[in-house]
N, C-alpha and C positions, 0 to 999 in steps of 0.2 A: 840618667845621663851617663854616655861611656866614661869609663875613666875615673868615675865615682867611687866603687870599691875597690879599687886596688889597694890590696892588705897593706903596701910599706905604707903606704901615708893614712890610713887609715885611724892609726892611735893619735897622729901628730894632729890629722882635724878634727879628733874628738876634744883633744885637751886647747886645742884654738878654740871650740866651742865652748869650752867648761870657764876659760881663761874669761871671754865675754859675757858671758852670766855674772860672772863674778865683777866685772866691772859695769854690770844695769842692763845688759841688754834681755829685754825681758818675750820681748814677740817671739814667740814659737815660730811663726813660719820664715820667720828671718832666719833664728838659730838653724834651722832644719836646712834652709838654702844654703847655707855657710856647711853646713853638714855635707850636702849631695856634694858642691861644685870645688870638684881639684884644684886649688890653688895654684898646685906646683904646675903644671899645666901652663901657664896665665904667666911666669915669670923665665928667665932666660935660667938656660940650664949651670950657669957656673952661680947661680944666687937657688938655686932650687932645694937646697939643704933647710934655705932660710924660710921658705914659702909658708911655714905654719906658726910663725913668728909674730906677732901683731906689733909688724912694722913696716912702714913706706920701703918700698924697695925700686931700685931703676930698672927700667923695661927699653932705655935705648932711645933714640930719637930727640931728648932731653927731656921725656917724660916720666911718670915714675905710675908705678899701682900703690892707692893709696893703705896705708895702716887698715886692716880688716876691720879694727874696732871704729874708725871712721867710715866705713863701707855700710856696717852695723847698725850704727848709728844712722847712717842717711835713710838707711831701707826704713828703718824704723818708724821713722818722720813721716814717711810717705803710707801709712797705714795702710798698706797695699790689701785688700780682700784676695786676689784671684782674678777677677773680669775685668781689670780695667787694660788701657790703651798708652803707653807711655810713650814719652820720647826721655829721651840719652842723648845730653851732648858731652860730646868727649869719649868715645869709644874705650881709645886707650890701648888696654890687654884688655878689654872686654871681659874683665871678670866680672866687674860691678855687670856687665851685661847680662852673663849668665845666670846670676842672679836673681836679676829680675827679669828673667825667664820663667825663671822658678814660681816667680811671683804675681804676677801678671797675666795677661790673655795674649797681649802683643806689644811687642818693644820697638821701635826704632830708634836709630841712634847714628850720629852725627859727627864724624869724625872730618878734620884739616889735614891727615899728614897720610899720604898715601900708601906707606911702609906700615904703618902700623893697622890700618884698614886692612890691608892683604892680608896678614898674619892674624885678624881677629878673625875677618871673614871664612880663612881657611877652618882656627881653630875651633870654631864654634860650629862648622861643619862635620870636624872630625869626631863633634863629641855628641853628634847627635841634637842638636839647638835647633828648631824647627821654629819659633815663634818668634823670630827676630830680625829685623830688614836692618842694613846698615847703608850708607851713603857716603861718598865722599864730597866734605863742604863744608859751608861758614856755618858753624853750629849757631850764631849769634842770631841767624837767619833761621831756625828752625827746621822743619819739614812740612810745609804746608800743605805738601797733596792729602796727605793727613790728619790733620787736626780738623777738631778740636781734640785736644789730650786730656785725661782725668790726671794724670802727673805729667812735670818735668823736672827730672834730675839734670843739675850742672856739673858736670866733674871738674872746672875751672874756674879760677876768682875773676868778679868782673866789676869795674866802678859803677856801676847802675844795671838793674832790669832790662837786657835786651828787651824792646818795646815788640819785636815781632814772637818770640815768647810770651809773653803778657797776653798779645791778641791771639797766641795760639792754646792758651791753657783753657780748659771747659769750666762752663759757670759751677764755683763748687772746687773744682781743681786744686790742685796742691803746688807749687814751683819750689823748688829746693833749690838753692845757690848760696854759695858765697860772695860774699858781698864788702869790699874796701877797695885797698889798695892793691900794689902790684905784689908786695911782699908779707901782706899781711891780711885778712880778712873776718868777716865774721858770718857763720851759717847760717843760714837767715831760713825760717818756709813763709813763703806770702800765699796766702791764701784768697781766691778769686769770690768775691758776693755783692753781686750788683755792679758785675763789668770791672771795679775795683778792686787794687790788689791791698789785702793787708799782710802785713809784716808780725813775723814774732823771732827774736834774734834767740839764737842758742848755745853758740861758746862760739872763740875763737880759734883761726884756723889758717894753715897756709897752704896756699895750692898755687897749682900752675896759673899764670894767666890768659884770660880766656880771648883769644886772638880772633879779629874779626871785627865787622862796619859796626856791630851794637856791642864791641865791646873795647878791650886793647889795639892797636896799632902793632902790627909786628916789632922785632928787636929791641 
């Protein structure tokens, strides 16, 4: 990926890696994706000192990239092999995107705010990101010309299982979300067997809420 080795950040992603080992992140190919993809990159240049910090930073629009080690953390969950087919809603800064570039065979991903689509669309161009389709739309609503998915990550909290998510996940699949209220949530992965989703809750968490017909109401 361009933009990977550039020496000044180079020590600051080593020691973000070291810092996430150190708090259980144990999957190698996570740690290695968090290795390749520039963070500083991903965040606005007057916060870009902070980029290797394992912490939520704002990226503008009223959204934010979330803490790495909760990045970390979700890629984790999703015991990505290599071949599968994801979807992403919540674009974002597209870093969690890059990621699972890294990780994955093909990503899509599902953004609401058309400023920040431009800017991921660009940067993920400039950096060389070849397996990654992005959209602009109700992530609530999925991406159907695609599915079925072997994962979906949610980058926003939502009071229930978007139900076209649900019908978009492949038997076997993975769904990562956050899952309560507007202010507060809990990281849920439901796992799909026998058309059924079960639930296994993980810690608590706060995020944006996830705006859309299968989720929040705007404002």
């Amino acid at each position: 990926m361009a933009g990977a080795v550039e020496p000044g950040f180079r020590g600051a992603r080593r020691r973000l890696v070291e810092t996430l080992q150190d708090k259980g992140i144990k999957d190698l190919a996570v740690l290695r994706a968090i290795d390749m993809v520039p963070r500083h990159k991903f965040v606005p240049e007057s916060t870009r000192h902070r980029a290797y910090e394992d912490s939520a930073l704002p990226i503008g629009s009223g959204q934010t990239i979330s803490q790495p080690y909760v990045h970390a953390r979700a890629l984790e969950l999703l015991e990505l092999t290599g071949g599968e087919k994801v979807l992403e809603i919540g674009t974002g800064s597209a870093y969690q995107t890059a990621l699972l570039a890294e990780l994955a065979a093909q990503v899509f991903s599902v953004e609401r705010v058309g400023a920040l689509l431009d800017k991921s669309r660009a940067l993920l161009a400039e950096l060389g990101v070849r397996n990654v389709s992005v959209l602009l739309g109700d992530g609530t609503l999925g991406w159907r010309d695609f599915a079925p998915y072997d994962a979906i990550v949610v980058g926003a909290g939502a009071p229930k299982v978007p139900p076209a998510l649900e019908e978009q996940l492949a038997e076997g699949g993975r769904l990562l979300l956050p899952i309560g209220t507007r202010e507060e949530q809990t990281l849920a992965v439901f796992t799909k067997h026998g058309g059924q989703l079960a639930r296994r809750d993980i810690t608590p968490v706060r995020f944006v809420p996830l705006i859309g017909a299968g989720g929040w109401p705007p404002g």
